[in-house]
N, C-alpha and C positions, 0 to 999 in steps of 0.2 A: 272441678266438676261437681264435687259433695258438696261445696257450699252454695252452687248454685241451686242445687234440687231441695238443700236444709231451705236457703229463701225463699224456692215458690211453696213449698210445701208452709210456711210461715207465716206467706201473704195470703193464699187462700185460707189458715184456721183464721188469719187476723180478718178477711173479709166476711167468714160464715160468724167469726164473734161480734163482730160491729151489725152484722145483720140481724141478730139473735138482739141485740137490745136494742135498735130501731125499732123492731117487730115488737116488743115487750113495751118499750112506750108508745109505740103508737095503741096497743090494745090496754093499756091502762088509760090513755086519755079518751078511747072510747066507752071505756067501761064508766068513766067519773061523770063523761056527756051523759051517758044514759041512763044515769041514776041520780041528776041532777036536780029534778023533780023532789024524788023523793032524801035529800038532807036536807038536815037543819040549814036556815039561814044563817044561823050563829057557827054551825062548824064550817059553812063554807068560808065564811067573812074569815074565820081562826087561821081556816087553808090556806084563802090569798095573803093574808097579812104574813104568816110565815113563809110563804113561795117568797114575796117581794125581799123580809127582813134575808133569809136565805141568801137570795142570789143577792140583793145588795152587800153582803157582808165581800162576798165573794170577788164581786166587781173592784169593790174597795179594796180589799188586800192586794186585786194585781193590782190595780193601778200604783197602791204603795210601793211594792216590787219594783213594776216597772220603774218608778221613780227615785228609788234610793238604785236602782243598777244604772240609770243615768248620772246620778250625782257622782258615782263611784268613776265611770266612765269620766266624767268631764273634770275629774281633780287626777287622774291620770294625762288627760291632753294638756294642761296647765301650764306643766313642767317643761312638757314637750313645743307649745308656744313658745313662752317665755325664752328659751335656748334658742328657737330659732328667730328668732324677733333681737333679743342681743347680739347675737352674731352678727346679724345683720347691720346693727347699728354701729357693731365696730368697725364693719368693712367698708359704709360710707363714712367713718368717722376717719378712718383711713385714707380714702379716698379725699376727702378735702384734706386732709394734712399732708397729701402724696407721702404717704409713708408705704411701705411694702407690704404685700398685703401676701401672705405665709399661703403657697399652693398647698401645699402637705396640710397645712390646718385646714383649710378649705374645704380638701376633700375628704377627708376624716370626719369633717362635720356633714358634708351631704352622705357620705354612707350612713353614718349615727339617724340621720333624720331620712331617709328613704327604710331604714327597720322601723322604724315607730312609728313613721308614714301607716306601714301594714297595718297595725294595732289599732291605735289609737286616732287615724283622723276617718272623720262621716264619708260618706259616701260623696257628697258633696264638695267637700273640703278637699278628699283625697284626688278628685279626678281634678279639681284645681291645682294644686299641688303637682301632678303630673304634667300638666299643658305649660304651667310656669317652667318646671325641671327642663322640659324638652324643648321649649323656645329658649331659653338660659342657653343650653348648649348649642342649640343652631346659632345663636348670637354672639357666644364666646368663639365661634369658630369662625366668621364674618371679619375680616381683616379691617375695611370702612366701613362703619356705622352712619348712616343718617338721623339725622334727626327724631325725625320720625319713628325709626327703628327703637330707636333710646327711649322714646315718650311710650310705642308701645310698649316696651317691653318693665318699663316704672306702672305703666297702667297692670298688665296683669300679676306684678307685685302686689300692687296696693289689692285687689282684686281676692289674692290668697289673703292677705292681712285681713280682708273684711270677713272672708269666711270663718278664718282663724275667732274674730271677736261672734261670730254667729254663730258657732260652734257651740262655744261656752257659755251661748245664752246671752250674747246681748244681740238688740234689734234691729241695729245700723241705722236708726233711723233719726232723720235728716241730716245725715252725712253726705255731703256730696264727693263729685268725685276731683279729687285732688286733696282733702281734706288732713288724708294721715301725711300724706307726702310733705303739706306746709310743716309739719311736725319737725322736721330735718331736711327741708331743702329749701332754703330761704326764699329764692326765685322760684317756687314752684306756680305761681300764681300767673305768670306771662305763658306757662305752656300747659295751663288745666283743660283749655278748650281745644286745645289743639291734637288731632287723631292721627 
C-alpha cells in the first residue's frame, strides 16, 4: 500500500515537473517572438545555425546508437539462425538417407531454440516461428499426411527461413517461393505451385 501512494505521490511531482518546463519554454519562445524585431540579424542567423548544428548533432548520435544496438542485436540472431537452419538440414539430410532421426536431440534443440526465440528473434520472425512451432506439432500428431498438408507445412518453413534472412538484413528480394526449398529438395519444382 506504501509503494502505491510513493507512486502517485511521484507521478504527480513528475506531472507538476514536466508542467513547470513546458511553461518555461513556452514563455521563452514567447519572449524570443517578441523581441525579434529588435536583435541583430547576425545574432539571430548565429541562433538558428546553432539550434540546427545542436539538434543535428543530437539526431545523429541516436541514430548511431540506434544503429550499432541493431548491429549488436543482429550478430547475436546469427548464431541463433545458423544452428537452427543446420539442424534442419541434417534432419532432411536424414530423412533422404532414412537414417534415424535422435527424438531426444530433436527436442533438446526445440527447447534451446524456443529460449532464444525469447531474446533474439523480431517481432516478426518470432510470431512466425511460433505459427511454424504449432502447426509442426499439430502435423507431428496427424497419423495420414496429405499432400497438401506436407507442401503446407514446407511452405511455412521456408516462410520462417525468409524472415530468418530478413532479419539480418537481407531483402528477399526476387526470391520466389519455392526458391530455398530447390536448395535441398531436388523435386521441389513439380509442387512450388501447388497450395
Amino acid at each position: 500500500m506504501k509503494n502505491g501512494k510513493n507512486q502517485i505521490f511521484y507521478n504527480i511531482i513528475g506531472i507538476f515537473f514536466s508542467g513547470g518546463i513546458l511553461y518555461f519554454g513556452y514563455r521563452l519562445i514567447t519572449y524570443f517572438i517578441s523581441k525579434i524585431d529588435s536583435i541583430d540579424a547576425n545574432i539571430l542567423i548565429a541562433l538558428i545555425a546553432g539550434t540546427v548544428t545542436i539538434t543535428g548533432y543530437f539526431i545523429t548520435r541516436y541514430f548511431e546508437k540506434k544503429k550499432i544496438i541493431e548491429q549488436q542485436i543482429r550478430e547475436q540472431k546469427i548464431p541463433v539462425y545458423e544452428e537452427f537452419i543446420e539442424f534442419f538440414f541434417k534432419l532432411f539430410r536424414n530423412t533422404k538417407e532414412k537414417a534415424e532421426i535422435d527424438t531426444n536431440e530433436r527436442n533438446d534443440f526445440m527447447w534451446r531454440m524456443n529460449k532464444k526465440s525469447i531474446l533474439w528473434l523480431s517481432d516478426k520472425t518470432f510470431k512466425s516461428y511460433v505459427t511454424w512451432k504449432n502447426m509442426s506439432i499439430k502435423f507431428a500428431d496427424t497419423e495420414v499426411k496429405s499432400e497438401a498438408e506436407n507442401i503446407k507445412m514446407l511452405q511455412l518453413f521456408e516462410q520462417l527461413l525468409l524472415d530468418f534472412r530478413e532479419d539480418i538484413g537481407h531483402k528477399n528480394k526476387n526470391i520466389q517461393k519455392g526458391d530455398l526449398f530447390s536448395l535441398f529438395i531436388t523435386d521441389w519444382e513439380k509442387y512450388r505451385n501447388r497450395k
